[in-house]
VOPADO-470590 format. One record per residue (C-alpha): residue number from 1; residue in one letter; chain; x, y, z. Coordinates in pm, 1 decimal, decimal comma, m for minus. Layout:
<atoms>
[atom NUM A A [X Y Z]]
...
</atoms>
This chain:
<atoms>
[atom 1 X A [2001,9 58,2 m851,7]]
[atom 2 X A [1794,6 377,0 m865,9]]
[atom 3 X A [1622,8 565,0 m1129,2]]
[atom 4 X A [1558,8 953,9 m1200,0]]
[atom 5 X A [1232,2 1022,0 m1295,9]]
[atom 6 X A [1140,9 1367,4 m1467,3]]
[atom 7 X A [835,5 1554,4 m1583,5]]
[atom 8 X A [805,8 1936,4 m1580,3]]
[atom 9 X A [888,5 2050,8 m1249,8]]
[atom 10 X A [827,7 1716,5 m1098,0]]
[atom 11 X A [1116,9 1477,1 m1013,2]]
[atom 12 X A [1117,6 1143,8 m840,2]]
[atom 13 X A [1345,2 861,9 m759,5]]
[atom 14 X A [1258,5 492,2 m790,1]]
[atom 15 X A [1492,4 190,1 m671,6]]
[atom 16 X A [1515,9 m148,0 m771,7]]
[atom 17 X A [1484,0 m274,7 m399,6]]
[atom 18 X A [1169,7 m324,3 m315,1]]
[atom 19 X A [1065,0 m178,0 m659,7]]
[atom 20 X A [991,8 122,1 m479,8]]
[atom 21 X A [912,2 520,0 m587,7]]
[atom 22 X A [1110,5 668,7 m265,4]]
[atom 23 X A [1140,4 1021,0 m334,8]]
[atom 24 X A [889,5 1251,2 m522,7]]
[atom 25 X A [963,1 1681,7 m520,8]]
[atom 26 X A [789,6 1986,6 m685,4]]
[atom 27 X A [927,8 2292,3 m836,1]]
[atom 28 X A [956,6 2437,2 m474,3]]
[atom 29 X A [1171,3 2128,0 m368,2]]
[atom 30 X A [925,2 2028,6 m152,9]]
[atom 31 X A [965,0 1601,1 m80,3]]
[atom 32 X A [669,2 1419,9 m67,6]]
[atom 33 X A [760,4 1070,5 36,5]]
[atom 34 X A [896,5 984,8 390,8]]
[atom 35 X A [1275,6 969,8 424,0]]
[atom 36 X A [1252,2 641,7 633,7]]
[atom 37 X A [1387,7 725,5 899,2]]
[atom 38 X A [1459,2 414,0 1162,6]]
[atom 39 X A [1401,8 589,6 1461,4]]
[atom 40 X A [1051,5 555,8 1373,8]]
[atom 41 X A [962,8 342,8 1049,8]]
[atom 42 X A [1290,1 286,3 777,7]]
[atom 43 X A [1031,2 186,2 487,3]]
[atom 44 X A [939,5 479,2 284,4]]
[atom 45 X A [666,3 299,9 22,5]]
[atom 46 X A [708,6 m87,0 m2,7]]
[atom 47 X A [507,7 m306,5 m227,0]]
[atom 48 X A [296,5 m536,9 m33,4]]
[atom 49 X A [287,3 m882,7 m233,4]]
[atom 50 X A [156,9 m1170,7 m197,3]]
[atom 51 X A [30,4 m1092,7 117,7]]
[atom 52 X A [m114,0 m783,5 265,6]]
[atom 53 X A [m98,0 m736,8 635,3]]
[atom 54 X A [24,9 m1050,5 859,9]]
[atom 55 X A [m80,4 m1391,9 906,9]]
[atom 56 X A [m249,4 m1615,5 1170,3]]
[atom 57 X A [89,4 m1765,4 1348,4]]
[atom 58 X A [254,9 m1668,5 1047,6]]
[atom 59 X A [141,8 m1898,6 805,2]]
[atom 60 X A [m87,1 m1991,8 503,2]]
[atom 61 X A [m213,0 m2316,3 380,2]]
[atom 62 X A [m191,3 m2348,8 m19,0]]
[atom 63 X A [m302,7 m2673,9 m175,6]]
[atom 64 X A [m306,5 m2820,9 188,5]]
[atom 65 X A [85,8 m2706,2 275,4]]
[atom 66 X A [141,1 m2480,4 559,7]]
[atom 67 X A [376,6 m2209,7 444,9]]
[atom 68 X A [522,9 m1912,4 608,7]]
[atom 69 X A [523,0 m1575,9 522,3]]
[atom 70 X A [628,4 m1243,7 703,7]]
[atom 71 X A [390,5 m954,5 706,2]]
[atom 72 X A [287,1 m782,4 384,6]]
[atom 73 X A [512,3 m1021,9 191,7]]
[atom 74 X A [812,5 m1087,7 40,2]]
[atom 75 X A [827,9 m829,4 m234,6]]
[atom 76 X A [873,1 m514,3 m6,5]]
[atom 77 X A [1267,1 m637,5 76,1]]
[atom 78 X A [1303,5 m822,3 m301,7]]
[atom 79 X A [1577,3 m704,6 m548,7]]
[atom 80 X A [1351,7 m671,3 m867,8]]
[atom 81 X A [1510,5 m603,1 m1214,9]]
[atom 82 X A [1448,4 m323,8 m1439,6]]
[atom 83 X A [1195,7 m395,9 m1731,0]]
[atom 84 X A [1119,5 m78,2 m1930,1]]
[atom 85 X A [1265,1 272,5 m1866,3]]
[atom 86 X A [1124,5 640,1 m2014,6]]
[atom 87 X A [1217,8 993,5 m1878,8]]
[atom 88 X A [905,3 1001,4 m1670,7]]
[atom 89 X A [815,5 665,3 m1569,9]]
[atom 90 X A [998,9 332,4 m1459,4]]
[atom 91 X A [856,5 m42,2 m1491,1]]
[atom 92 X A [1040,8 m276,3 m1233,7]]
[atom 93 X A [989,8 m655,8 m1235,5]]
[atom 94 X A [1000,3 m985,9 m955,6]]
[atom 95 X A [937,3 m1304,9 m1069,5]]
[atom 96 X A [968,7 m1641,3 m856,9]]
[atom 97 X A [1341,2 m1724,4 m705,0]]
[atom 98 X A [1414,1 m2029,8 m464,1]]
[atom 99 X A [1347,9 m1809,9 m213,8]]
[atom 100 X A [1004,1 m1713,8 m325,4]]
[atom 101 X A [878,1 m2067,9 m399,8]]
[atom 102 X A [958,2 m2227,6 m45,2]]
[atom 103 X A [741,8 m1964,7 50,5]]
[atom 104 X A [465,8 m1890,6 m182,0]]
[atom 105 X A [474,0 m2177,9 m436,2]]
[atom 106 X A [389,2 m2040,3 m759,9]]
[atom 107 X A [565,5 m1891,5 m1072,3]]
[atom 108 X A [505,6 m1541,9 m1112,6]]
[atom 109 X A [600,4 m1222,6 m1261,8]]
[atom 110 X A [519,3 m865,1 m1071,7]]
[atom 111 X A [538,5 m574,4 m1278,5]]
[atom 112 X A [548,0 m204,4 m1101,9]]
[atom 113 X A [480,1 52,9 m1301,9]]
[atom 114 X A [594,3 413,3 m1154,8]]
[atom 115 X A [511,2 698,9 m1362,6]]
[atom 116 X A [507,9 1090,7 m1320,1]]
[atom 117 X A [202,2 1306,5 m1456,5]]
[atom 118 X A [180,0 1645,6 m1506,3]]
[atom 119 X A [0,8 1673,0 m1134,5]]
[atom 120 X A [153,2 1372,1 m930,7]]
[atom 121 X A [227,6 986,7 m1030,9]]
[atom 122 X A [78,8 715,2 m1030,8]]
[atom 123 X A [168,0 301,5 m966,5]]
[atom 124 X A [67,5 m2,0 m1125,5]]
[atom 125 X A [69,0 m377,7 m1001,4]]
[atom 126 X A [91,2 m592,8 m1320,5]]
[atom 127 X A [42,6 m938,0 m1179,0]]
[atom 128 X A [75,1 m1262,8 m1378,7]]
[atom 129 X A [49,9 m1633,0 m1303,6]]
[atom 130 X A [326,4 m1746,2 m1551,2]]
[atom 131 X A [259,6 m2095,3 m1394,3]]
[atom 132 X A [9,7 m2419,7 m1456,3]]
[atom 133 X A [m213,5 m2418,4 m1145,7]]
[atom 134 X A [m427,4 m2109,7 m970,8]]
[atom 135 X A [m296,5 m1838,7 m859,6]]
[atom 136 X A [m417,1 m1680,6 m525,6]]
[atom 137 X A [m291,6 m1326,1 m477,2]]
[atom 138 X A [m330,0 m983,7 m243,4]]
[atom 139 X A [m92,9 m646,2 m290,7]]
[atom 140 X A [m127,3 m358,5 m183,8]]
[atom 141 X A [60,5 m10,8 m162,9]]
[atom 142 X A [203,9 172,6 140,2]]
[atom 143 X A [314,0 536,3 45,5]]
[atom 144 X A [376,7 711,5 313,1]]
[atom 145 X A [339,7 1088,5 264,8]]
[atom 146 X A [570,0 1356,7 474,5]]
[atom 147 X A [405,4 1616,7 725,6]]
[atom 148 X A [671,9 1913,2 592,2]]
[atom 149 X A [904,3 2074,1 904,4]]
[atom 150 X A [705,2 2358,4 1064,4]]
[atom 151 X A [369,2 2157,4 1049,3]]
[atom 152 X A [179,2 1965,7 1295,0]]
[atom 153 X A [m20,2 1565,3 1188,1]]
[atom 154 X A [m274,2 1724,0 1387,6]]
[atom 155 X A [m305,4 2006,0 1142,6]]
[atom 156 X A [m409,9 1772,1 917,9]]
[atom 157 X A [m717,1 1588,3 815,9]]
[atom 158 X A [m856,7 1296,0 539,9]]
[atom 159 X A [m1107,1 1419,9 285,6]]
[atom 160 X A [m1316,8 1131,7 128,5]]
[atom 161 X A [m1512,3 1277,4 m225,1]]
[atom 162 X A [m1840,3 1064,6 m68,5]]
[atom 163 X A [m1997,2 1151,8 261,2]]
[atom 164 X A [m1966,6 794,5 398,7]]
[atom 165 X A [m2112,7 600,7 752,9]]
[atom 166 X A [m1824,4 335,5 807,6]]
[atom 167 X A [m1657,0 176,8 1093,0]]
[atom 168 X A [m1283,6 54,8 1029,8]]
[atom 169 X A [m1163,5 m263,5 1162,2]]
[atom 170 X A [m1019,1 m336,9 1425,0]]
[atom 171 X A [m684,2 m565,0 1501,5]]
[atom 172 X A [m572,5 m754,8 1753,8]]
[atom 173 X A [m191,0 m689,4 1944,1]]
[atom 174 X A [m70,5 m943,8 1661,1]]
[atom 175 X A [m202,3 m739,5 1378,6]]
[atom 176 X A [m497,8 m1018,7 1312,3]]
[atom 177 X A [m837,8 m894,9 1225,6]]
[atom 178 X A [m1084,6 m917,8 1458,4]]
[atom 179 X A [m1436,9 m1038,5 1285,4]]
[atom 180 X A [m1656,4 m883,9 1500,4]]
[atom 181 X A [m1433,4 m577,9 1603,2]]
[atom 182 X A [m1511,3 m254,9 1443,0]]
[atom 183 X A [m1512,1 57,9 1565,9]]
[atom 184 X A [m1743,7 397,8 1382,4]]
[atom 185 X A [m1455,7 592,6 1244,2]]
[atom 186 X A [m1609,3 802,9 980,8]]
[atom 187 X A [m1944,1 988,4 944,8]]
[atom 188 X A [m1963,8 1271,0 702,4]]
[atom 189 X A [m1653,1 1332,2 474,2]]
[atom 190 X A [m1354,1 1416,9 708,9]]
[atom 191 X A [m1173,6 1263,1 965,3]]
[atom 192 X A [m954,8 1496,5 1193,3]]
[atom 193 X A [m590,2 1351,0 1221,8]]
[atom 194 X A [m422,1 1267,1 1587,3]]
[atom 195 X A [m141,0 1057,6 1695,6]]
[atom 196 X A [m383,6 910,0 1963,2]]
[atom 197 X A [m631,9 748,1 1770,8]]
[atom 198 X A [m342,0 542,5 1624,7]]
[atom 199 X A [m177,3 463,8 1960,8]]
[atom 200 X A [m556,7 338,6 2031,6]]
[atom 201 X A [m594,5 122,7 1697,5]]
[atom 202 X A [m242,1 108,1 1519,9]]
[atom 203 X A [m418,8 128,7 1193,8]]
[atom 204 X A [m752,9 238,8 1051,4]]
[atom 205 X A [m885,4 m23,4 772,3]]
[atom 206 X A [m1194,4 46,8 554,5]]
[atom 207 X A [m1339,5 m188,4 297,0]]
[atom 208 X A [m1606,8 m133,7 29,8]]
[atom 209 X A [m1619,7 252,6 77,4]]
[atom 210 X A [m1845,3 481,9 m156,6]]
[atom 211 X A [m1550,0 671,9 m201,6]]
[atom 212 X A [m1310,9 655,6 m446,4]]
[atom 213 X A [m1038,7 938,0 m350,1]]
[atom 214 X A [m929,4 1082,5 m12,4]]
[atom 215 X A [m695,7 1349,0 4,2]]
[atom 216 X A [m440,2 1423,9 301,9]]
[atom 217 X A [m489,4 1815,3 337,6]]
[atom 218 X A [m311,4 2082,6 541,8]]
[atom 219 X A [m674,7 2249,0 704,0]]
[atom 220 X A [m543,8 2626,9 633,7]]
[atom 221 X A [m322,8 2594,4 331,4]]
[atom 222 X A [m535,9 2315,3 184,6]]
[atom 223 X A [m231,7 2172,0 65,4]]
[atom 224 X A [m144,8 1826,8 9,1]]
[atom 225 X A [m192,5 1528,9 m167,2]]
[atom 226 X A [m518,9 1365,2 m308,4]]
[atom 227 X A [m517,6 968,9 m335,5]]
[atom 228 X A [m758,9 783,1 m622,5]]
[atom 229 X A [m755,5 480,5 m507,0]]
[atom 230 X A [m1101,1 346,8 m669,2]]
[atom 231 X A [m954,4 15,7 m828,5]]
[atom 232 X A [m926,1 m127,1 m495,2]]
[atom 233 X A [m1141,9 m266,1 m235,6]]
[atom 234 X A [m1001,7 m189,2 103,0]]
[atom 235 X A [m782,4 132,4 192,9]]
[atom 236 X A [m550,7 177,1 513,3]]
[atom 237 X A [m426,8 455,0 662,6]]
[atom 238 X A [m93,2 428,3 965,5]]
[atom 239 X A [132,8 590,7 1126,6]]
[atom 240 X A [359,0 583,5 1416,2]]
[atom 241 X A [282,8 813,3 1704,4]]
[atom 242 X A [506,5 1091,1 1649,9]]
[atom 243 X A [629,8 1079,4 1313,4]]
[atom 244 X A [595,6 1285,5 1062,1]]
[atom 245 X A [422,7 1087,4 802,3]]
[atom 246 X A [81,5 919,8 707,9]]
[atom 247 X A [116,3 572,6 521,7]]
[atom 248 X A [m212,0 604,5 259,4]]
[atom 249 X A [m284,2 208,5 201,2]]
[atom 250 X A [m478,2 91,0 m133,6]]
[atom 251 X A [m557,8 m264,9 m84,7]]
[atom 252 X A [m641,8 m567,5 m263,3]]
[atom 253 X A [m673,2 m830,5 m1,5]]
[atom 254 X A [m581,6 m769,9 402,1]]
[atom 255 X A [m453,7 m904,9 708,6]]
[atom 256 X A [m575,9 m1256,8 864,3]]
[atom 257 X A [m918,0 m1266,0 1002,2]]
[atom 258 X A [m909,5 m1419,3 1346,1]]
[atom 259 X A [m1189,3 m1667,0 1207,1]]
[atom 260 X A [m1072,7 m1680,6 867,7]]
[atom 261 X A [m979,9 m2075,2 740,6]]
[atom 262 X A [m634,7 m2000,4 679,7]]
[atom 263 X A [m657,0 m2097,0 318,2]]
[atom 264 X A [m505,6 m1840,1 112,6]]
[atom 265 X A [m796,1 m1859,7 m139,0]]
[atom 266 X A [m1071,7 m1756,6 149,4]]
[atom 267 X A [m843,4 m1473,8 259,2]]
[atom 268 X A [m1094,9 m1129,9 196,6]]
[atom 269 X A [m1047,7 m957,2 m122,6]]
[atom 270 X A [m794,5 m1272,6 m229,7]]
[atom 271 X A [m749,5 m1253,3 m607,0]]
[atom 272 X A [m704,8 m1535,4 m789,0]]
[atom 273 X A [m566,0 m1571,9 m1160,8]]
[atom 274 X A [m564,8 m1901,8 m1349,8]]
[atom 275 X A [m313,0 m1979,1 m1588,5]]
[atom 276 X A [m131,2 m1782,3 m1815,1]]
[atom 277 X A [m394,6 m1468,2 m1682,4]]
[atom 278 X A [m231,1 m1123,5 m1547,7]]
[atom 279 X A [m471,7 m844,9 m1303,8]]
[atom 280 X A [m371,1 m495,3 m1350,0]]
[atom 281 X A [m458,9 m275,1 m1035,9]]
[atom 282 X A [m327,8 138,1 m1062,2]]
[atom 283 X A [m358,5 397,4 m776,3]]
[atom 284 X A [m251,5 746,5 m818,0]]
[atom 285 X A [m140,0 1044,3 m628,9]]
[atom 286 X A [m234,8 1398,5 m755,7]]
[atom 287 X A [m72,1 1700,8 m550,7]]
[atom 288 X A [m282,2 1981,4 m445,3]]
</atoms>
């Protein structure tokens, strides 16, 4: 099921798969979000939940059970139900299935909240532990915003609002990362945009940045989009070689450490909600 979203001259389009926002246009017609298209990546801007990234092998220990889980979750490929409906915003919902408790065994309800502003839209993770025990946690989003026809990645760049000194992660072939792997990635305010530095890395990770926006801008037209992702500790940014589109990653929690314990509640950035408690996390995207 799908949903028209409206506000001004903005429209968007949000579907109950995945609980995804999958289309956003201006006045101009100009689309936003990547179409998905499979001959590079066919996601478009999944929900990552519970997990964020992959697992060691595949699998997490939770109250001393192994348990499997693909990467970034189950939620991404989930049928979630509609909640709450306006002319500008949507509020889809997942809570625990058969499915969902062989592999993450907890009661829980996930609440994403898509709305337009006058300037953009933002999204909201609502999540609550609707069951009796602790709840560990990560999500994460995965928007992945479209180079427009007739422009080049590489006439693009990533403006932080901090001048920053950081090194991003690095992972391993399986997408583990590696403890003592980092690589200086950023040293000023910009980083210049080029299909080979994500050939080289696959994904540049930061954690515990000064910075609480970073905007994707055209370096002539200074168009583009601005991210405020401040509410989260860790932010990602991928690609694939060739495509036209950067994925813009605000994350609570990340892939396996290579020397991590494996138990979900040492995973960095885990979250974990006791009974009955909810976490509300809320990134935006402002168009410029």
């Amino acid at each position: 099921m799908t949903f028209e979203l409206k506000r001004g001259d903005l429209r968007a389009m949000a579907q109950t798969r995945g609980g995804e926002l999958v289309s956003l246009r201006d006045g101009a017609g100009r689309e936003y979000i990547w179409e998905g298209d499979p001959a590079f990546w066919s996601g478009q801007n999944p929900v990552l939940f519970p997990i964020v990234g992959s697992l060691k092998d595949g699998k997490i220990e939770i109250n001393g059970k192994s348990y499997e889980m693909g990467r970034h979750g189950f939620a991404r490929r989930a049928e979630f139900s509609l909640a709450e409906q306006g002319e500008d915003f949507v509020t889809l919902e997942l809570r625990e299935s058969a499915d969902t408790l062989a592999r993450y065994p907890f009661p829980f309800s996930l609440k994403v909240t898509h709305r337009l502003l006058e300037d953009g839209f933002s999204t909201a993770f609502t999540v609550e532990n609707t069951g009796a025990a602790p709840m560990p946690f990560c999500i994460g989003g995965h928007t992945a915003i479209r180079i427009p026809e007739g422009e080049r990645f590489e006439d693009y760049e990533l403006l932080f609002d901090e001048k920053e000194r950081a090194d991003s992660h690095l992972l391993s072939p399986q997408g583990i990362i590696l403890h003592n792997g980092r690589e200086p990635m950023l040293d000023g305010n910009r980083i210049a945009l080029d299909y080979n530095t994500f050939a080289r890395m696959d994904t540049i990770i930061f954690s515990m940045l000064r910075s609480g926006t970073v905007s994707l801008i055209h370096r002539e037209t200074g168009q583009g989009v601005r991210l405020d992702f401040h509410e989260f500790p860790m932010v990602a940014f991928w690609t694939k070689p060739g495509a036209r589109f950067l994925c813009m990653e605000p994350w609570q929690g990340c892939a396996a450490w290579d020397n991590e314990s494996g138990k979900f509640e040492d995973k960095p950035f885990c979250a974990v909600l006791k009974p009955g408690e909810a976490k509300r996390l809320a990134y935006t995207f402002y168009l410029e």
